[in-house]
N, C-alpha and C positions, 0 to 999 in steps of 0.2 A: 504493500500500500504506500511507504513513504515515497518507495525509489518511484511508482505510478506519480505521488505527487513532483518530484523532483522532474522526472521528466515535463511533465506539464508547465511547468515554470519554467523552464529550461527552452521548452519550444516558445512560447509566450513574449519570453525576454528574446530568443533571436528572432521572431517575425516582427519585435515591437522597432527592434535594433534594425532589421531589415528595411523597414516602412519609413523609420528617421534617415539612410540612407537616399530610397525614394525621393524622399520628400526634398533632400538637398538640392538635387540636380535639377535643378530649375531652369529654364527660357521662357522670359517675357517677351509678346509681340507689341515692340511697339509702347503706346503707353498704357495695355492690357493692364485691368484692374484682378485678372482672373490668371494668372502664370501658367505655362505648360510643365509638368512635372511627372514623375514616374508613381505618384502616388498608391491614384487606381490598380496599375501592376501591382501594388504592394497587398491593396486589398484584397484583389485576385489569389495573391497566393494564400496570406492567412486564411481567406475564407474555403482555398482550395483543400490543403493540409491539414487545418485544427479543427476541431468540434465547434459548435456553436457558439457555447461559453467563452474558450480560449479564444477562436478569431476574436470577438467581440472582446476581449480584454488586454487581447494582442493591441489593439488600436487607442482604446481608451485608456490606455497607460501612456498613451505619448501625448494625448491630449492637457492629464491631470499633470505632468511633467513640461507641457508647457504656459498651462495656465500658473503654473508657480515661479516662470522666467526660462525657462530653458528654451534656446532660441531654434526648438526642431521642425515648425513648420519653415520652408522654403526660407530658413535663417531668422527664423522671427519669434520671438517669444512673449508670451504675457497675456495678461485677460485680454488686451488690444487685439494683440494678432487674431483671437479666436474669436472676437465679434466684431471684427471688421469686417468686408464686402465678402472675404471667400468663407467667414464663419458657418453660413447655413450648410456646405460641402465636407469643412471639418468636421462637425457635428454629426455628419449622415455618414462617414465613413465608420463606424462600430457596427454602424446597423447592419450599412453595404456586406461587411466581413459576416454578420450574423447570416443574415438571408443569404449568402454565396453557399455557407456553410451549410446551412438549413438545404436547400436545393442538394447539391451536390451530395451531401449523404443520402438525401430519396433517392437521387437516379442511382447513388453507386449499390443502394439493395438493392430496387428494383430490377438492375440492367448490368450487365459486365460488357466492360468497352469491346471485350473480343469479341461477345454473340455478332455485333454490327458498327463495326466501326467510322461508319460514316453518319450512321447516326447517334454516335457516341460524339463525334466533329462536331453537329450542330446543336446538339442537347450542350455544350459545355460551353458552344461560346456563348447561345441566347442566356444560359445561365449568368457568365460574367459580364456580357454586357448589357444584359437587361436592371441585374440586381447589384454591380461593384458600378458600371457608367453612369445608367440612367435615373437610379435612381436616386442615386446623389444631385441630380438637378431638379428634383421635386421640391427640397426645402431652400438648394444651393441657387436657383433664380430668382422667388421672392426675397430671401433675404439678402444678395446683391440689390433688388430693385428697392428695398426698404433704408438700405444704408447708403446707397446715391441718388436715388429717385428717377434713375431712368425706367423709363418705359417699360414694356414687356419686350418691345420689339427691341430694342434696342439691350436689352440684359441678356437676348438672347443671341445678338449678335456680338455680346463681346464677351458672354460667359456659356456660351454652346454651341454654337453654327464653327466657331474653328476648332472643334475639340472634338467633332464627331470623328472624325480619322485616326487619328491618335489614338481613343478612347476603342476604335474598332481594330487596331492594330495592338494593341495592348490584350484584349481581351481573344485576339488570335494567337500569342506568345502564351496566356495562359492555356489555352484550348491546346496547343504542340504538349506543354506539358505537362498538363492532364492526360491525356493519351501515353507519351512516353514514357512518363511515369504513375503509372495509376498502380502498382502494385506496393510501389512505396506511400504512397497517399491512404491507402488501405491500412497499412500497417500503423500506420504513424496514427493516424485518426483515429482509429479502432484501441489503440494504445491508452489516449488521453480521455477518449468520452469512456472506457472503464474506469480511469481513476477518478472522474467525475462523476460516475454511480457511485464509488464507493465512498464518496464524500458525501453525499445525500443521503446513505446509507446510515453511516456513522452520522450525522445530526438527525436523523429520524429518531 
C-alpha cells in the first residue's frame, strides 16, 4: 500500500514537473493576449497516463504553487497571473486532465487498440481534442472577454481561431502515443487508480 502511495506521488510530481516545463516554452503572436505554448500537450498526457484523481492533481499543484508566486505559468506567477485574461484556460486545465482521464479509461475497458486500430486513431484524438482543447475554451473565452471586454468575435479571434492547428497537432502527438504506447498507459494507470481504492478503503 505505501510503495502504491509512493508511486502515485511520484507520477503526480513528474506530470506536474512535466506540465511546468510545457508551460515555459512559450511564443506570442504578435501582441496576443492568449501565448502559444505546449500546455494542452501536457494535459494530454497527465490525462492520458494517471487516473482521474492524479491527472487532476497532476495540474492543480502547479496552479496552488503558482498562486503562492512561483512564476510556472508561461514565466508568470501570482494571484495576477491566474486571473488575468488567460485565467479562465488555467483554471479548466485540472478539469481538461480529469475528463481526458475519465474518457480514456472507458475506451481502454471497453476496446483494446489492437481489436481496430484505426478506430483506436480516432476515439483518442476526438478524446484529446475535444476534452484537453476545446474545452478549455468554454470558460477560457468569456473570461478573456470579461477581463478586456472584447467582443465574442473578437476573443475568438485572438484567443481561438489561431490555436485551432496547434491544438489539433498537439492532440495528434498524443493520439501516436496512445497507440504506441498503450500497454504502458495500462500498466501505469491500473497501478495508481488501485492505490487510490485502497485509500478510500482505508478512510471508509
Amino acid at each position: 500500500m505505501q510503495r502504491n502511495n509512493i508511486r502515485s506521488l511520484v507520477f503526480i510530481a513528474l506530470f506536474a514537473a512535466l506540465f511546468i516545463i510545457m508551460s515555459s516554452l512559450t511564443i506570442k503572436l504578435g501582441g496576443s493576449l492568449v501565448p502559444i505554448t505546449l500546455q494542452t500537450l501536457g494535459v494530454v498526457l497527465a490525462g492520458l497516463f494517471l487516473s482521474p484523481r492524479n491527472a487532476f492533481l497532476s495540474i492543480f499543484i502547479v496552479i496552488v504553487l503558482t498562486a503562492i508566486g512561483l512564476p510556472l505559468f508561461s514565466g508568470g506567477g501570482g494571484i495576477a497571473q491566474l486571473t488575468g485574461p488567460t485565467g479562465g484556460f488555467i483554471f479548466a486545465f485540472p478539469f481538461c486532465a480529469l475528463l481526458v482521464s475519465l474518457a480514456v479509461g472507458l475506451f481502454l475497458k471497453t476496446h483494446s487498440s489492437k481489436e481496430n486500430k484505426w478506430l483506436a486513431i480516432i476515439i483518442f484524438f476526438l478524446i484529446f481534442e475535444l476534452f484537453s482543447s476545446l474545452a478549455a475554451y468554454i470558460p477560457g473565452i468569456p473570461w478573456l472577454m470579461h477581463m478586456t471586454g472584447l467582443s465574442f468575435q473578437k476573443a475568438m479571434t485572438v484567443g481561438f481561431y489561431p490555436f485551432i492547428i496547434g491544438d489539433a497537432l498537439k492532440s495528434i502527438v498524443g493520439t501516436i502515443l496512445a497507440i504506441s504506447l498503450t500497454p504502458y498507459i495500462v500498466y501505469i494507470r491500473s497501478s495508481t487508480i488501485r492505490s487510490n481504492k485502497q485509500d478510500v478503503e482505508i478512510q471508509g
